[in-house]
PDB file of N, CA, C and O in Angstrom:
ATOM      1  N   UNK A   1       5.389 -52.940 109.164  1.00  0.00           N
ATOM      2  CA  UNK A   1       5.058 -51.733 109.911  1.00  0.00           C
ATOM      3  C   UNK A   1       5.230 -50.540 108.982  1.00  0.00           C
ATOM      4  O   UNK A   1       6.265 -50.240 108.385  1.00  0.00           O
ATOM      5  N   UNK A   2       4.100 -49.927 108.948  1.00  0.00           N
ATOM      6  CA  UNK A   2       4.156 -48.366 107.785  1.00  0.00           C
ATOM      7  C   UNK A   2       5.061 -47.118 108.573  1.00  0.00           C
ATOM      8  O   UNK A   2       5.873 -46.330 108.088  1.00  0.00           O
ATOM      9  N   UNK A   3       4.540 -47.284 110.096  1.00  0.00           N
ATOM     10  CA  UNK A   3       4.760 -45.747 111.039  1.00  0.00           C
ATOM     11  C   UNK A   3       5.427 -46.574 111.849  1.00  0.00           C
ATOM     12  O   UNK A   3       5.163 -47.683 112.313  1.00  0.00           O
ATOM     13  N   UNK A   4       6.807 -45.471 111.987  1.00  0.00           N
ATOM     14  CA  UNK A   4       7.099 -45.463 113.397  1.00  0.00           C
ATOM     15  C   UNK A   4       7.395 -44.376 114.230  1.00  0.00           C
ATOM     16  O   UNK A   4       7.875 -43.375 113.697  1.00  0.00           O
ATOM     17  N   UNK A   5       7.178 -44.387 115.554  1.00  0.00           N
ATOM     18  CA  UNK A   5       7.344 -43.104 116.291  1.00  0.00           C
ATOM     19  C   UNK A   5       8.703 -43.220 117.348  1.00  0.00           C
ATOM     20  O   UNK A   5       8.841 -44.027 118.267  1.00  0.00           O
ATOM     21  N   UNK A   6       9.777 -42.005 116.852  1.00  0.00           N
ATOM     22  CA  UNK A   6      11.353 -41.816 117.858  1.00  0.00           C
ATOM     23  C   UNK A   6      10.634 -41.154 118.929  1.00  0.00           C
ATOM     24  O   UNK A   6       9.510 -40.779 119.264  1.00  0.00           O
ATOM     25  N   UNK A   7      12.034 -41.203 119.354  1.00  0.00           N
ATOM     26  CA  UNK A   7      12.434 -40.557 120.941  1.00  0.00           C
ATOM     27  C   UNK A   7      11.872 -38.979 120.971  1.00  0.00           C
ATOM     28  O   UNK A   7      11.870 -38.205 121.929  1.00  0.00           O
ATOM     29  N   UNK A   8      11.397 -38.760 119.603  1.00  0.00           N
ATOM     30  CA  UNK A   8      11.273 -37.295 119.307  1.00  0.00           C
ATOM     31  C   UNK A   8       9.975 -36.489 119.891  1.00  0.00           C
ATOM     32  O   UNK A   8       9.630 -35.307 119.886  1.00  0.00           O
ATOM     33  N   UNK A   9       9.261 -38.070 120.548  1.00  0.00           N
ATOM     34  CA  UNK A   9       7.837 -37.410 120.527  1.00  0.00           C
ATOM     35  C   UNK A   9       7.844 -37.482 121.999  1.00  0.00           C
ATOM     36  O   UNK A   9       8.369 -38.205 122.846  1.00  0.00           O
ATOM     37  N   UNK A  10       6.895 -36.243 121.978  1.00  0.00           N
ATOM     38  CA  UNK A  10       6.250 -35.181 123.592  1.00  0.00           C
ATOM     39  C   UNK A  10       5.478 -35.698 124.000  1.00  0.00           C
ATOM     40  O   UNK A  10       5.006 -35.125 124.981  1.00  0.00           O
ATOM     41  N   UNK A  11       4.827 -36.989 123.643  1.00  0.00           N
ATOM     42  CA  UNK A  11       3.530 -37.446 124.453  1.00  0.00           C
ATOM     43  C   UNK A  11       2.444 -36.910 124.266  1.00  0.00           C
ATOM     44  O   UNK A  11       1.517 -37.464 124.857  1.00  0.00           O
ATOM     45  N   UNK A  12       2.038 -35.530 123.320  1.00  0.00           N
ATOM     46  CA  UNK A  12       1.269 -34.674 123.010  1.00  0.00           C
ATOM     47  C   UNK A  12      -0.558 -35.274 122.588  1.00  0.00           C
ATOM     48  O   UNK A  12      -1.593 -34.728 122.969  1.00  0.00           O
ATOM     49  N   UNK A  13      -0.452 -36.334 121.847  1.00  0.00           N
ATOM     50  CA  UNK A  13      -1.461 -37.793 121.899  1.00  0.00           C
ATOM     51  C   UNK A  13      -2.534 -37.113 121.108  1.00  0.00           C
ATOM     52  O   UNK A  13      -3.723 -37.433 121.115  1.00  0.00           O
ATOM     53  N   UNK A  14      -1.689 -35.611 120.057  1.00  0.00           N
ATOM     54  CA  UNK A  14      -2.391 -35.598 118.949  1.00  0.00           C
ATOM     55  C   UNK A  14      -2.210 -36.710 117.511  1.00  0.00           C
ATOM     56  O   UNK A  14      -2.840 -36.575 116.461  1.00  0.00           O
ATOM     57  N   UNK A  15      -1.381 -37.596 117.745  1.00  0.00           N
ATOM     58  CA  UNK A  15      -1.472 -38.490 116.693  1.00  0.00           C
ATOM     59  C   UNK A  15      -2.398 -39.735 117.150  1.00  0.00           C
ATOM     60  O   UNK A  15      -2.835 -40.585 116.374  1.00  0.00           O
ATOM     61  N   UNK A  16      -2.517 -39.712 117.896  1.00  0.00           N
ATOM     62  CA  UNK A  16      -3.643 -40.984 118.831  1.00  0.00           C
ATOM     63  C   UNK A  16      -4.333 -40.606 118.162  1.00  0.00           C
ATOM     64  O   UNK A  16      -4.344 -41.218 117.094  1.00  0.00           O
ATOM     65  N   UNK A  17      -5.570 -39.144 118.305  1.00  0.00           N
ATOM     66  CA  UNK A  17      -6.391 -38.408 118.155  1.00  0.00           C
ATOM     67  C   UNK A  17      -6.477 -38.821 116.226  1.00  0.00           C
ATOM     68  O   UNK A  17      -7.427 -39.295 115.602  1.00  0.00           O
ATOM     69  N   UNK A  18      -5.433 -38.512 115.843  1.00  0.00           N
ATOM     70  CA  UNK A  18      -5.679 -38.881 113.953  1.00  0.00           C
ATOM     71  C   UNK A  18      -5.534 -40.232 113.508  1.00  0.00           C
ATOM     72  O   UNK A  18      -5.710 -40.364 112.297  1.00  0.00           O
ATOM     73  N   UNK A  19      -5.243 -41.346 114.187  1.00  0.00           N
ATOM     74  CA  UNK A  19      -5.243 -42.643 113.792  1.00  0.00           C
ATOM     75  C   UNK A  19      -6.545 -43.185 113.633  1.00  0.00           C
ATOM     76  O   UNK A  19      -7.479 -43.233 114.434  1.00  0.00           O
ATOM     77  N   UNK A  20      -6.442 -43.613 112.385  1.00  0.00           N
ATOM     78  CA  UNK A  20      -7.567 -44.315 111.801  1.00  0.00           C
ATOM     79  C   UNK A  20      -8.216 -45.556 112.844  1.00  0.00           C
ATOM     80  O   UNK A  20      -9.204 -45.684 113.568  1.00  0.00           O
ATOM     81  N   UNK A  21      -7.233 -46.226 112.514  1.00  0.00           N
ATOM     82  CA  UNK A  21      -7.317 -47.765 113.599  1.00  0.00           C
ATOM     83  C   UNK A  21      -6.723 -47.721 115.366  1.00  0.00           C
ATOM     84  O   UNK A  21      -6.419 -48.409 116.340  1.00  0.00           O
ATOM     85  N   UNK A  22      -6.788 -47.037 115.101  1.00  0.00           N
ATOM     86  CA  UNK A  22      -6.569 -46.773 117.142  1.00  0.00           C
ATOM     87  C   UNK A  22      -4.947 -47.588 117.574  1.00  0.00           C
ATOM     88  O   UNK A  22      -4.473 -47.820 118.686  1.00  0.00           O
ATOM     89  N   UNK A  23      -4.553 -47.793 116.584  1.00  0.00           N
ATOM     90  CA  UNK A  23      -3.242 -48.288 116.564  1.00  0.00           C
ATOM     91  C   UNK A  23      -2.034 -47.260 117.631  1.00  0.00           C
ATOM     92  O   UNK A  23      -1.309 -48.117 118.136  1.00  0.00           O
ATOM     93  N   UNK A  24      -1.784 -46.517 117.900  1.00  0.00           N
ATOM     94  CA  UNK A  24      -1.426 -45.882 118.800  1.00  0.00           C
ATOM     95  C   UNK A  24      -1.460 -45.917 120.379  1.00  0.00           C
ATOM     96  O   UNK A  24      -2.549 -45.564 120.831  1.00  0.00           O
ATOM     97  N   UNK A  25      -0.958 -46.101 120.874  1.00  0.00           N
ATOM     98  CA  UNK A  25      -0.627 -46.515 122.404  1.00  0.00           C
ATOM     99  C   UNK A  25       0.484 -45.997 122.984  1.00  0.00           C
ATOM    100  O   UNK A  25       1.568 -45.974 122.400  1.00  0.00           O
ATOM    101  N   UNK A  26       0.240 -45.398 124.560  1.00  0.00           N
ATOM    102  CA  UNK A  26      -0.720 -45.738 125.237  1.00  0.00           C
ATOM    103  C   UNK A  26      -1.717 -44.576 124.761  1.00  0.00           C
ATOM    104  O   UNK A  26      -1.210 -43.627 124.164  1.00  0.00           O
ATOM    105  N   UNK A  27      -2.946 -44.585 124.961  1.00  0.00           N
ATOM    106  CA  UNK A  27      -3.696 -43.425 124.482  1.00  0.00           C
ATOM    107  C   UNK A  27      -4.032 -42.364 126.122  1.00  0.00           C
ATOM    108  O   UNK A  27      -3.880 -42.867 127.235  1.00  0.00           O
ATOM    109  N   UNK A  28      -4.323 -41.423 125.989  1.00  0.00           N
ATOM    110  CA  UNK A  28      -4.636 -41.188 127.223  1.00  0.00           C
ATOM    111  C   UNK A  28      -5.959 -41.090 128.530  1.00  0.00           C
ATOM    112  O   UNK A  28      -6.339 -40.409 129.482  1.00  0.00           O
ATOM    113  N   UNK A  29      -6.275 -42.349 127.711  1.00  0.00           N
ATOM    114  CA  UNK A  29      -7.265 -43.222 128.822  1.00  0.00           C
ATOM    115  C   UNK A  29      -6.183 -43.860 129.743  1.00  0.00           C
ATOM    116  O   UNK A  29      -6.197 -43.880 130.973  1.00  0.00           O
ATOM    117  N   UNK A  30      -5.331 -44.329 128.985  1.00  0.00           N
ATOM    118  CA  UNK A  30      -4.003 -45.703 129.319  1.00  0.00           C
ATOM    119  C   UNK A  30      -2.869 -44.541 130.584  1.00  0.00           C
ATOM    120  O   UNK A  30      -2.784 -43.329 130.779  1.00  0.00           O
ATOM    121  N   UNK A  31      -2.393 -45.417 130.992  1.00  0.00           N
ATOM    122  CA  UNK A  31      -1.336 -44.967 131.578  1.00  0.00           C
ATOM    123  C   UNK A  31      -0.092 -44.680 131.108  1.00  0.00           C
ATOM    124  O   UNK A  31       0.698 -45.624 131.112  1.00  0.00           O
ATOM    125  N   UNK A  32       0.341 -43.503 130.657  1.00  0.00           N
ATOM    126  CA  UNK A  32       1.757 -43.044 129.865  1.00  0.00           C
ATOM    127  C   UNK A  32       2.812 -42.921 130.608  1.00  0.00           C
ATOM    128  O   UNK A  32       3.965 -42.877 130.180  1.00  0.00           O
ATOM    129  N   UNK A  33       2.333 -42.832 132.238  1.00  0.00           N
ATOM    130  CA  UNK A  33       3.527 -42.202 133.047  1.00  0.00           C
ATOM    131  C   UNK A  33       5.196 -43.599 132.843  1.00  0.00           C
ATOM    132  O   UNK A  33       6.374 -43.261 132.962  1.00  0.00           O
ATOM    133  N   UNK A  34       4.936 -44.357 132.681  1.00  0.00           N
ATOM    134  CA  UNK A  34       6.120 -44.934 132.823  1.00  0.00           C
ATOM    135  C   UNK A  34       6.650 -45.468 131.485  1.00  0.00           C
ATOM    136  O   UNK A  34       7.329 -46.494 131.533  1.00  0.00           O
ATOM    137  N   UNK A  35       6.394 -44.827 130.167  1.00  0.00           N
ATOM    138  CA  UNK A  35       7.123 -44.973 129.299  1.00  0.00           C
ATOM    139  C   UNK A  35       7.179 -43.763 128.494  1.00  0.00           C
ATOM    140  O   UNK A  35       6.215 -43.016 128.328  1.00  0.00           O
ATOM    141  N   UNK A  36       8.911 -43.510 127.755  1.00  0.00           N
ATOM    142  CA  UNK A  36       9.058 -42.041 127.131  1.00  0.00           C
ATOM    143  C   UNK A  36       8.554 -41.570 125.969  1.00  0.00           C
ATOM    144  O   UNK A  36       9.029 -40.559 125.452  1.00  0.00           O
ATOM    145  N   UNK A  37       7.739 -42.114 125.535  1.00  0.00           N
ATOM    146  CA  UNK A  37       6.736 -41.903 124.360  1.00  0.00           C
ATOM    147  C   UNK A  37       5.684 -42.686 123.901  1.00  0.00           C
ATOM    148  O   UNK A  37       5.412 -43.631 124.641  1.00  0.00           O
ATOM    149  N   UNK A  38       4.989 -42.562 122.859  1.00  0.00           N
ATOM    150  CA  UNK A  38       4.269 -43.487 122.291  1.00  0.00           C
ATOM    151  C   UNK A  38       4.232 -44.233 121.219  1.00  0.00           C
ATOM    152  O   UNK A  38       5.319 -44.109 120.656  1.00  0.00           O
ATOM    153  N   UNK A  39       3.359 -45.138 120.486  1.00  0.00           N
ATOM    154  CA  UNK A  39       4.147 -46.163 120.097  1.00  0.00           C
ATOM    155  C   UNK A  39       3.094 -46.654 118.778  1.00  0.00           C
ATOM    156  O   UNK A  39       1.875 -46.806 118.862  1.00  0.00           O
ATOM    157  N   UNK A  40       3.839 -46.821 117.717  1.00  0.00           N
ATOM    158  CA  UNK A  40       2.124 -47.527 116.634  1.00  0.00           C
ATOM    159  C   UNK A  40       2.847 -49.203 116.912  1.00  0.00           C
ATOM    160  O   UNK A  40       3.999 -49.621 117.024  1.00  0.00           O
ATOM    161  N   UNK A  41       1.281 -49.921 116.948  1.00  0.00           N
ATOM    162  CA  UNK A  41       1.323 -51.178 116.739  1.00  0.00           C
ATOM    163  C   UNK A  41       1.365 -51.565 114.852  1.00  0.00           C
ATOM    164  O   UNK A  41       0.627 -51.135 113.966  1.00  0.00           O
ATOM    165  N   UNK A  42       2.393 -52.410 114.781  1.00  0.00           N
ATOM    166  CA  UNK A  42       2.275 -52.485 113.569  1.00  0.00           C
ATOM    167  C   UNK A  42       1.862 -53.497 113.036  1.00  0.00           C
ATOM    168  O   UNK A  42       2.371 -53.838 111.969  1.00  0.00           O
ATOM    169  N   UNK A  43       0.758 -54.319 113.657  1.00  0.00           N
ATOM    170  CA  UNK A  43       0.370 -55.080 113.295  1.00  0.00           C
ATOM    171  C   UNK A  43      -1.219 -54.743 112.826  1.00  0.00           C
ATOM    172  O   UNK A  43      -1.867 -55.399 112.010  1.00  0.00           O
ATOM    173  N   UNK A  44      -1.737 -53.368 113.667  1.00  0.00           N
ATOM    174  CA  UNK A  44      -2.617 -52.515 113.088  1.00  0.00           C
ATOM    175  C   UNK A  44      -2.751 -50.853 112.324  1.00  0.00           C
ATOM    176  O   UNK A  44      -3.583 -49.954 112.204  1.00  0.00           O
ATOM    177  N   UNK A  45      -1.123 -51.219 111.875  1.00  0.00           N
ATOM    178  CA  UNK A  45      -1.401 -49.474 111.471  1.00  0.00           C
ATOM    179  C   UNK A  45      -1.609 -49.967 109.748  1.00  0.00           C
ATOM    180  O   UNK A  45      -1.178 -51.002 109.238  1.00  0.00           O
ATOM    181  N   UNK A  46      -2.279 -49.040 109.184  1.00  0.00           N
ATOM    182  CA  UNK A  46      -2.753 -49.116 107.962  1.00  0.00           C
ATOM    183  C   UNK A  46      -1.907 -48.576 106.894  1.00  0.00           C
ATOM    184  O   UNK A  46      -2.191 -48.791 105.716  1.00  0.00           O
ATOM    185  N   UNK A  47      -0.800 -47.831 107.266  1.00  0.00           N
ATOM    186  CA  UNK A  47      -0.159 -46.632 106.920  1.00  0.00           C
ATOM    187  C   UNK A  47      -1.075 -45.430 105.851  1.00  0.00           C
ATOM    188  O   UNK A  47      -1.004 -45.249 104.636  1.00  0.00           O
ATOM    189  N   UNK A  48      -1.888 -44.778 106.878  1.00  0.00           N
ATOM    190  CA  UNK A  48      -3.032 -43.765 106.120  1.00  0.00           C
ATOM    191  C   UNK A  48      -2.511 -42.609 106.668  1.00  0.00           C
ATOM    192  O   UNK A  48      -3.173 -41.618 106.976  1.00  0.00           O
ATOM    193  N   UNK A  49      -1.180 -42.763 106.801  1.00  0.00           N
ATOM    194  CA  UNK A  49      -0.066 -40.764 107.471  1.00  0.00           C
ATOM    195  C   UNK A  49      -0.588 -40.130 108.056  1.00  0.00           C
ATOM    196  O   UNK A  49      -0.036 -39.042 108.222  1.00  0.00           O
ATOM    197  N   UNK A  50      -2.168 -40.365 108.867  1.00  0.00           N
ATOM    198  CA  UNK A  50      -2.839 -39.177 109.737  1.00  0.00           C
ATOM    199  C   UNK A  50      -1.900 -38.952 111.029  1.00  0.00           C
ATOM    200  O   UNK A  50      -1.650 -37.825 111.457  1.00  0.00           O
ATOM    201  N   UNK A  51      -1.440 -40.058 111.565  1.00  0.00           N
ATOM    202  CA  UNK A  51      -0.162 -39.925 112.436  1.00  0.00           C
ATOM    203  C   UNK A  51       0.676 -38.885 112.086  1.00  0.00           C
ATOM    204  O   UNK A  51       0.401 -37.743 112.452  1.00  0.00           O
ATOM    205  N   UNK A  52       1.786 -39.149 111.344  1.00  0.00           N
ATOM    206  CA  UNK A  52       2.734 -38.277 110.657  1.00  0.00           C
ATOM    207  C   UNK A  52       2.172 -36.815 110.301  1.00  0.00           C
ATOM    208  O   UNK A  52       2.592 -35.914 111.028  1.00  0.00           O
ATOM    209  N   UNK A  53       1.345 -36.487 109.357  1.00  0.00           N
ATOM    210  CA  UNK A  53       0.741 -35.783 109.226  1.00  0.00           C
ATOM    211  C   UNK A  53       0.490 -34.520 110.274  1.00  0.00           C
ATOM    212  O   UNK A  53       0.607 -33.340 109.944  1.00  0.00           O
ATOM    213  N   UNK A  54      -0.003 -35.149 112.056  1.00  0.00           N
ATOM    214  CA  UNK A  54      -0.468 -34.274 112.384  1.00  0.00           C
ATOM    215  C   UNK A  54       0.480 -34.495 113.633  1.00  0.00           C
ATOM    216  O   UNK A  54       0.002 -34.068 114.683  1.00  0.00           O
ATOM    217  N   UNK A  55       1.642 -35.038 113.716  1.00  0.00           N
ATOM    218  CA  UNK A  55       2.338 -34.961 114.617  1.00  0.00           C
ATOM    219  C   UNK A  55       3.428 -33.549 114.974  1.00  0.00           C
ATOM    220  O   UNK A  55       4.480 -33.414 114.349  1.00  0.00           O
ATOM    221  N   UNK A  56       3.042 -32.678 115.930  1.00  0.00           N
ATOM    222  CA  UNK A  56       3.435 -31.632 116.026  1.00  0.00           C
ATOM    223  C   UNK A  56       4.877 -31.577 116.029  1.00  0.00           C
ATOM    224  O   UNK A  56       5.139 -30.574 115.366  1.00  0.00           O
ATOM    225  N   UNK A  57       6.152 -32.202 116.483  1.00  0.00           N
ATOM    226  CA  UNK A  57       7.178 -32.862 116.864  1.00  0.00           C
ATOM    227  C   UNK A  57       7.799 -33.784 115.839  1.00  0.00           C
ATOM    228  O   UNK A  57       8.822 -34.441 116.030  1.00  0.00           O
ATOM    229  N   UNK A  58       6.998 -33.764 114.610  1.00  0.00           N
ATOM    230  CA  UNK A  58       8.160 -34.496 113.768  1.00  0.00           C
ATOM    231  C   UNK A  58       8.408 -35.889 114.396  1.00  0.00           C
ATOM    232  O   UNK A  58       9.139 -36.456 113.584  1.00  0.00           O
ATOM    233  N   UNK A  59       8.298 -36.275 114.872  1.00  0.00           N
ATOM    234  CA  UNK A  59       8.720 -37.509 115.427  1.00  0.00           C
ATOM    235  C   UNK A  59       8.120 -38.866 114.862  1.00  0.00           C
ATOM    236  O   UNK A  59       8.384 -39.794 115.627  1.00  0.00           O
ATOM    237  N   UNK A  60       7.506 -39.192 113.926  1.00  0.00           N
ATOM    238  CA  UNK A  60       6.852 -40.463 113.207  1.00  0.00           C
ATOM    239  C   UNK A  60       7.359 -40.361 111.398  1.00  0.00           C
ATOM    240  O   UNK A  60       6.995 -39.466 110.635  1.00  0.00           O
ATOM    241  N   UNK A  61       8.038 -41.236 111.125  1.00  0.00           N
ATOM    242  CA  UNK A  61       8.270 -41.612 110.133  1.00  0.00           C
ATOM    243  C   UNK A  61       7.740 -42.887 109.392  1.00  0.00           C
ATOM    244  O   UNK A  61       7.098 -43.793 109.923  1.00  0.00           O
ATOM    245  N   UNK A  62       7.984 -42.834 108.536  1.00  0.00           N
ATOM    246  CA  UNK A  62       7.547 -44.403 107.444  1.00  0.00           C
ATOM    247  C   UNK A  62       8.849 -45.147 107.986  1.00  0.00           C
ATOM    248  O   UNK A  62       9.928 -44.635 108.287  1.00  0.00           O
ATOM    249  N   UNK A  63       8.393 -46.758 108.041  1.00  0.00           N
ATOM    250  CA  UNK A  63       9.971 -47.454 107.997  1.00  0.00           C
ATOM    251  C   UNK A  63      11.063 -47.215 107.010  1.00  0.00           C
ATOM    252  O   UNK A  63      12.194 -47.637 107.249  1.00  0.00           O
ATOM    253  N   UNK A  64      10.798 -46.578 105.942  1.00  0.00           N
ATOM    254  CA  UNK A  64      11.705 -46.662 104.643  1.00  0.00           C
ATOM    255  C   UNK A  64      12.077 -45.541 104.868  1.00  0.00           C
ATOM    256  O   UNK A  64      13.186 -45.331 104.377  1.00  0.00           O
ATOM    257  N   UNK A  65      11.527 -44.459 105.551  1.00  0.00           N
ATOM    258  CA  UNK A  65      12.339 -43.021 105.614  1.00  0.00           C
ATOM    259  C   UNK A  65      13.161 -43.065 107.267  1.00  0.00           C
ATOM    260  O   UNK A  65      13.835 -42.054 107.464  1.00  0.00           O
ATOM    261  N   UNK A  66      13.169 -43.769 108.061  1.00  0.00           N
ATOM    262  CA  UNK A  66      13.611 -43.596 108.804  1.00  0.00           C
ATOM    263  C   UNK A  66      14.498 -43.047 109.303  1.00  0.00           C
ATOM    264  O   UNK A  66      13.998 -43.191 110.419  1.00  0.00           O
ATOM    265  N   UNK A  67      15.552 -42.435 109.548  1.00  0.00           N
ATOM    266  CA  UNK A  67      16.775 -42.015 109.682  1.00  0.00           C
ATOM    267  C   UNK A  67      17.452 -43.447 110.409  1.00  0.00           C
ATOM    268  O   UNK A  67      16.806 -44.277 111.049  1.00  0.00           O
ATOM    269  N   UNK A  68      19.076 -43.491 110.092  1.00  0.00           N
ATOM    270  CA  UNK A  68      19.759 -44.564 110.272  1.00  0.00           C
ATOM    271  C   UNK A  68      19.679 -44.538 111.493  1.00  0.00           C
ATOM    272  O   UNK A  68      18.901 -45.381 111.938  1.00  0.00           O
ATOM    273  N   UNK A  69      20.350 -43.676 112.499  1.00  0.00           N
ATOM    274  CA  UNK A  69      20.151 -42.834 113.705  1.00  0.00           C
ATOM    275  C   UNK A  69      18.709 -43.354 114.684  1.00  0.00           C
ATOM    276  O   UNK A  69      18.704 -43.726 115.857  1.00  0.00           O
ATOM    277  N   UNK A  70      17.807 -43.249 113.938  1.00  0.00           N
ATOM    278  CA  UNK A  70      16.511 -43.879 114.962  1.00  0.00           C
ATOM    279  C   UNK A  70      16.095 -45.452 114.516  1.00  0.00           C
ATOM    280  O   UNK A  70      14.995 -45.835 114.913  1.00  0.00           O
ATOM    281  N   UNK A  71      17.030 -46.527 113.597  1.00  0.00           N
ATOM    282  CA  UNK A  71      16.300 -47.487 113.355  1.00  0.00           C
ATOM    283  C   UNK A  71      16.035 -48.130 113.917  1.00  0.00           C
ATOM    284  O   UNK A  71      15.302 -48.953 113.368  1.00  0.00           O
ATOM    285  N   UNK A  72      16.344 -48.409 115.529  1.00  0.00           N
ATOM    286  CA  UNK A  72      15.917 -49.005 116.637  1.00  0.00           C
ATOM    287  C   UNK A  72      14.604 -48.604 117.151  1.00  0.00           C
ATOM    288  O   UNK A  72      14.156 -49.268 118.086  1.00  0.00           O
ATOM    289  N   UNK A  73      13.812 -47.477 116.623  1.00  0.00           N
ATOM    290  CA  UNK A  73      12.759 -47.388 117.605  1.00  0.00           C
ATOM    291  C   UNK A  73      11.562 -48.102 116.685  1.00  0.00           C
ATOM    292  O   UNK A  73      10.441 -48.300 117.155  1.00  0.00           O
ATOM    293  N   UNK A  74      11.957 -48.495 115.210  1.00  0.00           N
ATOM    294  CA  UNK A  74      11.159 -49.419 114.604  1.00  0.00           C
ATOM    295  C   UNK A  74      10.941 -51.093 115.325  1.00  0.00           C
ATOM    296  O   UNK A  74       9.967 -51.739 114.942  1.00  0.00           O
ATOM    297  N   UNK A  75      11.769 -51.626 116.221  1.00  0.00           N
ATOM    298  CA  UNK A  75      11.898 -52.724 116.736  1.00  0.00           C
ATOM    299  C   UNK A  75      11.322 -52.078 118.505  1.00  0.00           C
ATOM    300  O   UNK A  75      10.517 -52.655 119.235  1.00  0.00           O
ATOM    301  N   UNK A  76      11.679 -51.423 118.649  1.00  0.00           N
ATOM    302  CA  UNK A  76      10.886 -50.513 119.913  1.00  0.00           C
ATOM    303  C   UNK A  76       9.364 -50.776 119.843  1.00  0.00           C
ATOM    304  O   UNK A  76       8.629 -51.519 120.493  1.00  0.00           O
ATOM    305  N   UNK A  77       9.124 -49.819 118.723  1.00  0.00           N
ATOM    306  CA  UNK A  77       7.703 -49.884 118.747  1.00  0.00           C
ATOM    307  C   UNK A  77       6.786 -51.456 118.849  1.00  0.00           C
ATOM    308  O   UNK A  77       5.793 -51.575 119.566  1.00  0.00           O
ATOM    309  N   UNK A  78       7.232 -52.353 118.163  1.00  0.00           N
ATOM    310  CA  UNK A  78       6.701 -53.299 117.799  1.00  0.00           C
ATOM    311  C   UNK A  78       7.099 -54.193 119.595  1.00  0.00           C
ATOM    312  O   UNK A  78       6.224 -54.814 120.197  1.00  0.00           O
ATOM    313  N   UNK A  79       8.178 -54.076 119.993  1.00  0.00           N
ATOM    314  CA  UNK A  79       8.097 -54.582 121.232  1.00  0.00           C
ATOM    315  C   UNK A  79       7.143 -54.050 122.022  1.00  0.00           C
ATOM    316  O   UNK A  79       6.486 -54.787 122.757  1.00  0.00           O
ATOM    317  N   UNK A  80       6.952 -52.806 121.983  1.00  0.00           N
ATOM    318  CA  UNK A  80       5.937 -52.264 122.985  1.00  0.00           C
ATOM    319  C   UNK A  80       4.358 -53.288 123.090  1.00  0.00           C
ATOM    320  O   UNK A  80       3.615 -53.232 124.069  1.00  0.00           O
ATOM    321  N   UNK A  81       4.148 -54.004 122.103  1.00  0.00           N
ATOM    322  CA  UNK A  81       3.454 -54.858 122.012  1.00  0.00           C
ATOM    323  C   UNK A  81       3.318 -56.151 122.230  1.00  0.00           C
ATOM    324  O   UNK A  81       2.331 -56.857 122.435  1.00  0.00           O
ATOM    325  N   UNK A  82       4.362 -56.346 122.161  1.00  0.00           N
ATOM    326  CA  UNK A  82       4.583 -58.342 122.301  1.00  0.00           C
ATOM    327  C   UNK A  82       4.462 -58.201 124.244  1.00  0.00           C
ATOM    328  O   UNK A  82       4.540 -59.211 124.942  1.00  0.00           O
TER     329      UNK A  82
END
């Protein structure tokens, strides 16, 4: 997994909007109401930082920069999928 997205993010679904591979979920076609953010699949993110990049909220990191503090939402994200 290249990206992952913390607790940090607003739901704002301008990083949906910059993902290359649509890797981002839920998008807002999808239903967001019952989970506190959103999520890259990492089985399709490419790591091409348009996420990161244009995330207003700071909230998406690389796995290697992660903060110690959020390394659970790297195993988060990837559950959001299974």
């Amino acid at each position: 997994m290249a990206y992952v997205i913390t607790d940090a993010c607003t739901k704002d679904f301008v990083c949906v909007e910059g993902c290359a591979t649509n890797a981002i979920h839920p998008t807002q076609e999808e239903d967001a109401t019952n989970v506190t953010q959103l999520f890259i699949n990492p089985d399709e993110c490419i790591d091409c930082g348009n996420c990161a990049a244009n995330c207003p909220s700071g909230a998406i990191f690389t796995v290697e920069e992660l903060p110690a503090d959020k390394a659970e939402f790297a195993e988060k994200n990837a559950a959001y999928f299974n």
